[in-house]
N, C-alpha and C positions, 0 to 999 in steps of 0.2 A: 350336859344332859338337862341342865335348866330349862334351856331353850328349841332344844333341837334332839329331844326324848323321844321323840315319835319317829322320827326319820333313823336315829340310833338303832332303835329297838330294830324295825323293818331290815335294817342291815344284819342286826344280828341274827335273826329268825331266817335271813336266806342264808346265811354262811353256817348255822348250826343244822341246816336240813340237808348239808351235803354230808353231815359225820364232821364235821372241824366244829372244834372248841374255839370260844371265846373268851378273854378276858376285857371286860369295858374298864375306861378308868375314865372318872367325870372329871374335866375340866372347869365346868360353869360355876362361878358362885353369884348368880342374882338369887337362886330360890333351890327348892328341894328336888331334886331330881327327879326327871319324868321316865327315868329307867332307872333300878337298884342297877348302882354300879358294884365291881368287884374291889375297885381301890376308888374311894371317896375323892370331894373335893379337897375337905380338909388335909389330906395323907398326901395329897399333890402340892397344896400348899406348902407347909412342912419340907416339904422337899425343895423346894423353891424359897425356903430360907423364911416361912412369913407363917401366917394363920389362918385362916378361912374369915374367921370374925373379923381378924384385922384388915383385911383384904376389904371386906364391905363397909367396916366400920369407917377407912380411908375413903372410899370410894372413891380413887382414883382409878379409873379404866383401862389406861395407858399403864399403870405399873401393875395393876393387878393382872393383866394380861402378861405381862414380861414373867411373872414369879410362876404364873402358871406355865406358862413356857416351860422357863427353866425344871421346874418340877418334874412338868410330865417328861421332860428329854432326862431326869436324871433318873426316876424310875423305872423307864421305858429301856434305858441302856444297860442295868442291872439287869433286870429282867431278861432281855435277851444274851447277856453275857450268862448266866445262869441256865440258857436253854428252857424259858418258859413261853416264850413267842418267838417263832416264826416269820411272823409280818406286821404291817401297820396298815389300818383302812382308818383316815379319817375324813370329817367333810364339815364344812362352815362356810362363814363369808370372811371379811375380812381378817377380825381376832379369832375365830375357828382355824382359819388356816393360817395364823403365826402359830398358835399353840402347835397344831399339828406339824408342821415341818421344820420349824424346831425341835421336835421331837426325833421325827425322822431323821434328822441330820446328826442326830446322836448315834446310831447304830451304824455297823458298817454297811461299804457296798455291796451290794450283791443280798441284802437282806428286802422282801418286797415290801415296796413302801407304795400307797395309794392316795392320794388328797383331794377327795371331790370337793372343788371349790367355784364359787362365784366369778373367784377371778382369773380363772385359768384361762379363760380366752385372750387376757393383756402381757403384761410382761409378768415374767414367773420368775426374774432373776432369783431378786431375792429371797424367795424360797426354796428353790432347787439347789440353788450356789452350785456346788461340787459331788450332789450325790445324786442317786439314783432315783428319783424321787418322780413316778409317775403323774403328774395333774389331769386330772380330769375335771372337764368344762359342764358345771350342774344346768345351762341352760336357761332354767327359773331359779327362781328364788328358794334356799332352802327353808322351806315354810310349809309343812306341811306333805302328806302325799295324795299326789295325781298321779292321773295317768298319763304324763309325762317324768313326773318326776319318780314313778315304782319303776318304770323301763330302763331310767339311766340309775337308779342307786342297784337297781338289780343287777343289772351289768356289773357296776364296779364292786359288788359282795362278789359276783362270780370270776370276775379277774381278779382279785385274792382271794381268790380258794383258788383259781387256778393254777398264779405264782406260789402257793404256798408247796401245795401238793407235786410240782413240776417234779421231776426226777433232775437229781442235778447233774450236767457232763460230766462223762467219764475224765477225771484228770489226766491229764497229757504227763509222761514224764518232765518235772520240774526242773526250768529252763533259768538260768541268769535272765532276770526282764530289763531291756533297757525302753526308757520312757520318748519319746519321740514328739515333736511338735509340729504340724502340718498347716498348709494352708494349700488352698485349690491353685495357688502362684506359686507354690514352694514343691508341689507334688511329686515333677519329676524327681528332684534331689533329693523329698524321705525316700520314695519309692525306689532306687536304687541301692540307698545308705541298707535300706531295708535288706533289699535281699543279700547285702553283702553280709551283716550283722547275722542273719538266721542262718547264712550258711556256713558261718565260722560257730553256732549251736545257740544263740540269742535268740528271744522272745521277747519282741520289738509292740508296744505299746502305743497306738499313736493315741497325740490328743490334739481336736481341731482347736486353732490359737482363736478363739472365738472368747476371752476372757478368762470365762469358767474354766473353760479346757486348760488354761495354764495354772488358775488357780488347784485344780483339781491333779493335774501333774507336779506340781509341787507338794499338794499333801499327802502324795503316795510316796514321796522323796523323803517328806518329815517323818512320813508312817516307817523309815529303814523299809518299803519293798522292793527297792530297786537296785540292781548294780552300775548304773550309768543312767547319763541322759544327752540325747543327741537333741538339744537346742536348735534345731533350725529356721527354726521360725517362734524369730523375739517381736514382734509384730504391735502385740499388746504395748510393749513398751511406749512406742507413738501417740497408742490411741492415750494412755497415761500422760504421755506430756504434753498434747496437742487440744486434748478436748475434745478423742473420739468417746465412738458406743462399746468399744470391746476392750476397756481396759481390766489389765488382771491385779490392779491397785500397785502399790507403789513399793512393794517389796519382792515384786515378779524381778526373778533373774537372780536370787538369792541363795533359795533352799538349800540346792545342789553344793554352791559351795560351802555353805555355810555347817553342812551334812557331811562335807570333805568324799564325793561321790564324784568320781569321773566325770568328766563331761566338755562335748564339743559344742559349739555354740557359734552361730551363724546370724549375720544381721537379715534373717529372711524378711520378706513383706515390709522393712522401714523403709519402703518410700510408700508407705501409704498411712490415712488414717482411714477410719470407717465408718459410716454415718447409715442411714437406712436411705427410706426412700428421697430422692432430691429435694422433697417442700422439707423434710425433717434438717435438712445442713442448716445449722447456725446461721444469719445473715452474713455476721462478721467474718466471714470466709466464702464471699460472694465473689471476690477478685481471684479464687485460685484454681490451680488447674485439678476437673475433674474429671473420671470414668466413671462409668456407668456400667459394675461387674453384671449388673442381672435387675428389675425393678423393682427390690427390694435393699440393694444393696447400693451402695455407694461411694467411691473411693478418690479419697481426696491425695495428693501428690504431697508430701514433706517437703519443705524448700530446703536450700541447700545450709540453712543455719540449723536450722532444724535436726537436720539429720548427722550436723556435726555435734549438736548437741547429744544426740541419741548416742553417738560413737563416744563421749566423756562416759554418758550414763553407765553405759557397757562397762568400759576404761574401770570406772570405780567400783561397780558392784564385781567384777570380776576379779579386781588386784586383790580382793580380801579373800578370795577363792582356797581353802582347804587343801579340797584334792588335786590333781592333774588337770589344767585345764586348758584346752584349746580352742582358740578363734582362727575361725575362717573367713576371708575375705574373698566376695566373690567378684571378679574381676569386669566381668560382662554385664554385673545387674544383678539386683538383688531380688528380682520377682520375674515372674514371666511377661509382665509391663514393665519393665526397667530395662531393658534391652535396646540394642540398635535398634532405631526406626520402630521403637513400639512406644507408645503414649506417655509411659513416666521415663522416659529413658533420659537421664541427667548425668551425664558425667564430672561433672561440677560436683554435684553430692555426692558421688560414690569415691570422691577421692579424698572427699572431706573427713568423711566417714572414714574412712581405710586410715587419714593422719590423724584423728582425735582418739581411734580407738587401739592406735599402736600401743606398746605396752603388755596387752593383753594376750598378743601374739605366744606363747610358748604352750 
């Protein structure tokens, strides 16, 4: 609120003229608030393990930013475990939007979270991670308002208050959810496993293997909501050992057992890694074989060491496995490019694959 009082305030006067309450909570500590907040900087601080005074008197930027972080996500998740908010609207530039979605990452999914941010037009990884976390792109500079800038914060006061007040769907009778992992090369095989699954009375989960999607399918595994997970596509794996864009880091392929929660598990999409557009590939993978899924996308072929190595990686993280657990080997190809006569089709590596991840097989 130190810096960015005026654009606060405008957010809260369109969100209290539809009949919805606010509570502000100030993150800034350069100066006095150009909004009376409801929970000061200082009470943020505090929460965030530190002081207000101390915060400035260090005047280190980088840690004073993290303590607020953590603050506001520690007060913000009481709060809504208590049923005093609703939702989250916040907006800044760079350190406006770690405080803010660190925040949001504290409350569950399905809570609406909002972040008008400067930098929502680049990568958002790391702010979204695994939750539901809206970004919205502020266009200019949060500095003040114009009339380009009243058009777009009035919008995003008006998409929460919209998500807030939503009615929520009628709950469906509560189904066993199994968790499912998809890629647009693996699609036919969820897409069947699926209907097989709902029609035996399961409520089938997918998440696209795109990183986040596995991180985010694992932390619904750690959250206990799920009774299985149909592993089909370990794909991220690759991009983790290879030095793709969609790794889900290095403890993907875990949870599940480690949770002792059933689970089938398939080497989907490891003959590939994933890169963006073709100037974005690394040089030093200038000599390998690539496709070309769409111009944004980019798929590079696993060599056959590679993919023997993928098959140990399995091999290990699955032998310490809990519950029930089964691997599948697909005979013909592990993608809908790995097949006879289609671009990654390597039988060399899928047999590599099939002898390093034996073991796993029960």
């Amino acid at each position: 609120m130190d810096t960015k009082g005026l654009e606060f305030s405008f957010i809260k006067t369109q969100i209290e003229s539809t009949g919805t309450s606010t509570c502000v909570i100030n993150t800034g500590i350069l100066g006095e608030p150009q909004l009376t907040p409801d929970v000061s900087a200082d009470e943020v601080a505090q929460a965030g393990g530190s002081s207000l005074q101390a915060l400035r008197d260090e005047g280190d930027r980088g840690n004073s930013v993290a303590v607020m972080a953590q603050g506001a996500a520690a007060l913000i998740a009481d709060k809504q475990a208590a049923g005093e908010i609703d939702g989250i609207i916040s907006l800044g530039g760079s350190a406006g939007t770690t405080i803010g979605t660190t925040a949001m990452q504290a409350v569950p999914v399905g809570v609406p979270k909002i972040m008008v941010s400067t930098l929502a037009s680049g990568d958002t990884s790391p702010y979204v991670q695994s939750k539901d976390i809206c970004m919205m792109y502020s266009v200019v500079d949060i500095a003040g308002i114009n009339r380009l800038s009243r058009q777009i914060l009035a919008n995003a006061a008006g998409a929460i208050v919209g998500m807030v007040n939503a009615e929520a769907p009628v709950a469906t009778a509560d189904k066993p959810l199994i968790a499912a992992t998809m890629f647009g090369v693996t699609t036919p095989c969820v897409t069947k496993a699926m209907e097989i699954l709902e029609a035996a009375g399961y409520e089938v989960l997918v998440f696209h293997a795109t990183g986040t999607g596995g991180q985010a399918m694992e932390d619904l595994v750690k959250g206990g909501f799920l009774a299985g997970v149909l592993d089909a596509t370990t794909t991220e794996l690759a991009d983790e050992l290879v030095g793709g864009i969609l790794s889900a880091g290095p403890d993907r392929l875990e949870a599940a057992g480690e949770s002792g929660l059933p689970q089938v598990v398939a080497p989907g999409a490891l003959d590939m890694v994933n890169f963006g557009p073709p100037d974005t590939v690394p040089e030093k993978f200038s000599d390998r074989l690539f496709y070309q899924h769409n111009p944004t996308v980019t798929l590079m072929r696993t060599t056959a060491e590679e993919t023997a190595e993928l098959g140990r990686i399995m091999a290990r993280k699955l032998s310490k496995a809990q519950g029930p657990t089964t691997v599948i080997i697909p005979t013909q190809g592990v993608s809908a490019i790995d097949k006879t006569g289609q671009p990654f089709d390597s039988p060399e590596a899928r047999t590599r694959l099939d002898r390093e991840s034996e073991g796993t097989h029960r």
